[in-house]
VOBAMI-69588 format. One record per residue (C-alpha): residue in three letters; z, y, x. Coordinates in steps of 0.5 Angstrom, whole numbers, padded with zeros to 4 digits, always signed. Example, Ala and Ser with C-alpha at 12.3 -4.5 7.8 and 13.67 -1.06 7.14 Angstrom:
2
ala+0016-0009+0025
ser+0014-0002+0027
END
This chain:
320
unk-0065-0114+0044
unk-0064-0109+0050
unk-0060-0106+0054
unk-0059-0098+0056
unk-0057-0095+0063
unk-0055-0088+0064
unk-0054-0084+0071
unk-0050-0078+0069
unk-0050-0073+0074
unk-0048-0065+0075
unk-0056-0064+0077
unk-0059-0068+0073
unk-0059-0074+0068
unk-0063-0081+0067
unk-0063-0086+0062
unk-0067-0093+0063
unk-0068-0099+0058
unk-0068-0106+0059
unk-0069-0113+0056
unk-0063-0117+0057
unk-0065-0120+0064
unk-0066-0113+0066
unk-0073-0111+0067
unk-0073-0103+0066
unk-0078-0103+0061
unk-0078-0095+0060
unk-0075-0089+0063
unk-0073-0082+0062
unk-0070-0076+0066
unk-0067-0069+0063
unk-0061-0065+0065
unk-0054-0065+0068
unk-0048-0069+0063
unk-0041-0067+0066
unk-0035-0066+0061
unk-0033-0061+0066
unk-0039-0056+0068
unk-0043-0058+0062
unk-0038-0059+0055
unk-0038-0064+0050
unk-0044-0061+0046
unk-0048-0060+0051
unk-0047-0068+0054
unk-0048-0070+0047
unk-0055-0068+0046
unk-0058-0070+0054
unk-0055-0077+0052
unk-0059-0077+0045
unk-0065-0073+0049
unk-0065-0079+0054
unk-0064-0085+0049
unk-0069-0083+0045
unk-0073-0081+0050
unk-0073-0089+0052
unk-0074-0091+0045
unk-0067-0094+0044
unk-0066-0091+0037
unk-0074-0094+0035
unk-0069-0103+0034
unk-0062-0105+0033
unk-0057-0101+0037
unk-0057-0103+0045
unk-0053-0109+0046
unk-0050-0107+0052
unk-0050-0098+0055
unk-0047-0098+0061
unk-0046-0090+0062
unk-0044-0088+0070
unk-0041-0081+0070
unk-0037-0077+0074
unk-0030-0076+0073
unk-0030-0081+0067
unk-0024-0085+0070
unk-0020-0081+0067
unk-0017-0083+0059
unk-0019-0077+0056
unk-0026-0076+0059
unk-0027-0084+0058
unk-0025-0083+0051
unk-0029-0077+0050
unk-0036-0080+0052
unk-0035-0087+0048
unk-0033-0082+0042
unk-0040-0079+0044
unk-0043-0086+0044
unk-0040-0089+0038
unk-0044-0082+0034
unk-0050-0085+0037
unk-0050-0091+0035
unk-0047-0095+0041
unk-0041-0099+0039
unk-0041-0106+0042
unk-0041-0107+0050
unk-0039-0100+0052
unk-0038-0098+0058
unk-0036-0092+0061
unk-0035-0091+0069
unk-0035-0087+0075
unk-0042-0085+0077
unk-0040-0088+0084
unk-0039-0095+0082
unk-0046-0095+0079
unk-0049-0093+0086
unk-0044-0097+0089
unk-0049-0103+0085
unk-0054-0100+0086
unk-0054-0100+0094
unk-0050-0106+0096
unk-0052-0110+0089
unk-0044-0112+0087
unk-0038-0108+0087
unk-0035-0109+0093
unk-0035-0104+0099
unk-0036-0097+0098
unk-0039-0091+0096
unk-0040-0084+0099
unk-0044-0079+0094
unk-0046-0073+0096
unk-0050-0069+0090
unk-0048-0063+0087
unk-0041-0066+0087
unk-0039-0071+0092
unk-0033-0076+0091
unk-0032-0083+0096
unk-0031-0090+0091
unk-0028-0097+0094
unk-0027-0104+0090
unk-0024-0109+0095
unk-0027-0116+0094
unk-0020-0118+0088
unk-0023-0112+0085
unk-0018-0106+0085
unk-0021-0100+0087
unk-0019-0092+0090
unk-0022-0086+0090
unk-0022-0081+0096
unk-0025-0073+0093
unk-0028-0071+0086
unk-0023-0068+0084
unk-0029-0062+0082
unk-0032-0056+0086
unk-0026-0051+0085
unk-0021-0058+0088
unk-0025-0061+0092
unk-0032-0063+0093
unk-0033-0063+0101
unk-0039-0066+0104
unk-0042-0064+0097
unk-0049-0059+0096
unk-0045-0054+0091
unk-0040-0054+0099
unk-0043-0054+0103
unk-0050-0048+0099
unk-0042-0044+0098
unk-0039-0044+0105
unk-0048-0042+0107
unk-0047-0036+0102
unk-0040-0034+0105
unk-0043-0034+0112
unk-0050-0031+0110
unk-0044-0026+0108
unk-0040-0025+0113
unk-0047-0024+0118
unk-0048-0018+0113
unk-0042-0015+0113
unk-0041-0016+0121
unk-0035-0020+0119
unk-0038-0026+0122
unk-0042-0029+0126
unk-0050-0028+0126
unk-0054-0033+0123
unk-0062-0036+0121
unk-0058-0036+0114
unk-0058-0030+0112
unk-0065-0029+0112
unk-0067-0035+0110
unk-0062-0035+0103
unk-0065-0028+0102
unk-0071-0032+0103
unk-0069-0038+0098
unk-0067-0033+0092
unk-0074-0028+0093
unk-0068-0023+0094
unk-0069-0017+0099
unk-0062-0015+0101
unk-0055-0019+0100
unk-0053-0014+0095
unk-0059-0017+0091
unk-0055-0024+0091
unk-0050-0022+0087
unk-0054-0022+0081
unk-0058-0028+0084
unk-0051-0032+0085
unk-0048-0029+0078
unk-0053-0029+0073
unk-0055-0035+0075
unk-0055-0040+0068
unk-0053-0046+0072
unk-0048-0043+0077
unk-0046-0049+0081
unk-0054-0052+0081
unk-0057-0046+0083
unk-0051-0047+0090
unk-0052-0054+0091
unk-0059-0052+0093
unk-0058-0049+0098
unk-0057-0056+0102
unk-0065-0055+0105
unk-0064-0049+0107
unk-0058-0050+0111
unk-0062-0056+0114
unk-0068-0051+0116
unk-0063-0047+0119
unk-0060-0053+0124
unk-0065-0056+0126
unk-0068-0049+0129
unk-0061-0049+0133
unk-0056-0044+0127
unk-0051-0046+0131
unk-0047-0044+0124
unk-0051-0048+0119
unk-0049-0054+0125
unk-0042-0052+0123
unk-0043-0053+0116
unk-0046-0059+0117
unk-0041-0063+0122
unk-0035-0061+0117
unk-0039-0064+0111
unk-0040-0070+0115
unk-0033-0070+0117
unk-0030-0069+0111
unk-0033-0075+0108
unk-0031-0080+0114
unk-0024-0077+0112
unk-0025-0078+0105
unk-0028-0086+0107
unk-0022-0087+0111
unk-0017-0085+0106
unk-0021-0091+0101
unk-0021-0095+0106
unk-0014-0095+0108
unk-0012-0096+0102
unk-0015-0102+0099
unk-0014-0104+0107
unk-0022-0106+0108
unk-0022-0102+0115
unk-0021-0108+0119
unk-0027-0113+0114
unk-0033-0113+0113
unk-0037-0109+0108
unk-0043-0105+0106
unk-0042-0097+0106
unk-0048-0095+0101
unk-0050-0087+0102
unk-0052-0084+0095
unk-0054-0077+0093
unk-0058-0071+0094
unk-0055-0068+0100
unk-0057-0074+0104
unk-0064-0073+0103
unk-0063-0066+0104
unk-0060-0067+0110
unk-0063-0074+0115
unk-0059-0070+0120
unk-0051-0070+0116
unk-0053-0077+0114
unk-0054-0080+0121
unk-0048-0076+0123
unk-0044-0078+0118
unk-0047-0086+0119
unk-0044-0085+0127
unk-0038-0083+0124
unk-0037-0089+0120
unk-0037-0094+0125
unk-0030-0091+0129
unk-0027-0091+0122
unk-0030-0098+0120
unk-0032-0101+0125
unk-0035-0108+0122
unk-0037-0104+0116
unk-0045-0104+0114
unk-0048-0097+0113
unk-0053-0097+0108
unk-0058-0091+0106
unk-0059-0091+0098
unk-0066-0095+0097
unk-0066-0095+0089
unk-0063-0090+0083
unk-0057-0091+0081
unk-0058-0092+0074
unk-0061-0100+0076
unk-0054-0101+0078
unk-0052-0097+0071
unk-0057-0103+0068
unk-0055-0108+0072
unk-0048-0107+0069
unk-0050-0106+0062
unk-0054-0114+0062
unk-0047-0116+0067
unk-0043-0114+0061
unk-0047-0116+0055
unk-0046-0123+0059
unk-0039-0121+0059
unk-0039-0122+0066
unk-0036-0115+0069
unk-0030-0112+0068
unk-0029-0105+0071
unk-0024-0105+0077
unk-0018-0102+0076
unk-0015-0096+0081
unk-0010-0098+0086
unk-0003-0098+0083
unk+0000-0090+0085
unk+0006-0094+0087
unk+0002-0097+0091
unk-0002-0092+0095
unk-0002-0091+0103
unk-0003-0083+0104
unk-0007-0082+0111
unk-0003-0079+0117
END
């Protein structure tokens, strides 16, 4: 008997297998799986390239999957990846939820508090200790998506473009993405940013480069990062406000790619934190998300978790 958990990210995706105690006993990694960007054929074969990969075909169906993907909260994407699962095999103990929630277990070790993922996307997630939940952002990169690497890669190119124009200010970010791309005018990026097959990847791998420019004093490039920082600690508020935790205590878990690009944003967001939650633990994320899509899956095969439930919308506070 065993059970599988799978992180399905906009970059990448990882699929663990483990015994019902959760033991991870192997694990595999392979491309990005989101409906939205990817489609459902393309999320189908990287589930079934994971699965297979970690040998769960090789027995008896897994006992319990828990798969954490973005935007999955929602009944049509929900019933599309279990439809996907169901054709893979997985019919008993299926858990489809957002990617936060996995992270936010993963961190904090229980699904009480909030989570901040910053990645390719970006999207704010909380569940209250009576287990309601809210979301603040994720709402995807042409919606929303603040703080996140595909953000804050587009607002560098945009200034990187403005500098070249003499629309804008001057800034270490032009060379530097000229630099990133092996390009040698910014009239070669227009190939290098549109001819790229992962469009939106290739965008979010800019947060580095942004990083480089700050650190060096790009007075731009600072800016790009106060307001990703910013916008997250908007975005905190928002779910803390109505799940009215602003005044308790709970952990804040810091998950995503963009937190290790940037130490910097991340420790500007942290001081954020504190004004907007002040009893709140800010936490840095020390593990992958897929041990909390793993711990999941062994609560579920126990029928020990339930997944939390939004906020009513009659319900919603909206910030001033």
């Amino acid at each position: 008997m065993h059970v599988v958990g799978i992180d399905a990210g906009g970059t990448k995706t990882i699929a663990a297998r483990a015994t019902p105690d959760g033991q991870v006993v192997a694990r595999a990694r392979s491309g990005g799986a989101n409906l939205r960007t990817h489609g459902e054929l393309a999320v189908e074969l990287v589930l079934h390239e994971v699965m297979e990969a970690v040998g769960t075909f090789d027995e008896a169906a897994p006992a319990a999957v828990c798969v954490g993907m973005a935007g999955v909260d929602r009944p049509d994407e929900a019933a599309t990846v279990r439809a996907i699962l169901r054709r893979l095999g997985c019919r008993q103990r299926v858990l489809v939820i957002n990617d936060a929630l996995i992270a936010l277990v993963a961190g904090a070790g229980r699904a009480h508090g909030v989570c901040v993922v910053a990645g390719t996307g970006s999207i704010v997630y909380g569940v209250d200790a009576s287990g309601v939940a809210a979301r603040a952002g994720g709402w995807g990169p042409v919606l929303a998506d603040e703080g996140s690497g595909f953000h804050i890669g587009r607002q560098a190119l945009a200034a990187t473009m403005r500098a070249a124009d003499g629309r804008g200010p001057r800034t270490a970010l032009l060379p530097a993405v000229l630099q990133h791309y092996g390009v040698t005018s910014p009239e070669s990026l227009v190939q290098a940013i549109y001819g790229a097959a992962d469009q939106r990847r290739q965008v979010a791998a800019l947060g580095p480069v942004v990083e480089e420019a700050r650190a060096a004093g790009d007075r731009v490039a600072g800016e790009i990062l106060t307001q990703a920082a910013d916008e997250l600690a908007r975005a905190v508020q928002s779910v803390a406000v109505q799940l009215s935790m602003r005044g308790e205590v709970f952990p804040i878990v810091l998950a995503g790619g963009m937190f290790l690009a940037s130490p910097w944003m991340a420790a500007e967001l942290t001081a954020r934190l504190h004004e907007v939650a002040p009893r709140a633990t800010v936490m840095p994320f020390p593990v992958e998300p897929v041990r909390g899509a793993v711990s999941l899956a062994c609560a579920a095969l126990q029928g020990l978790f339930v997944p939390p439930a939004y906020r009513r919308a009659e319900d919603d506070v909206v910030n001033p």
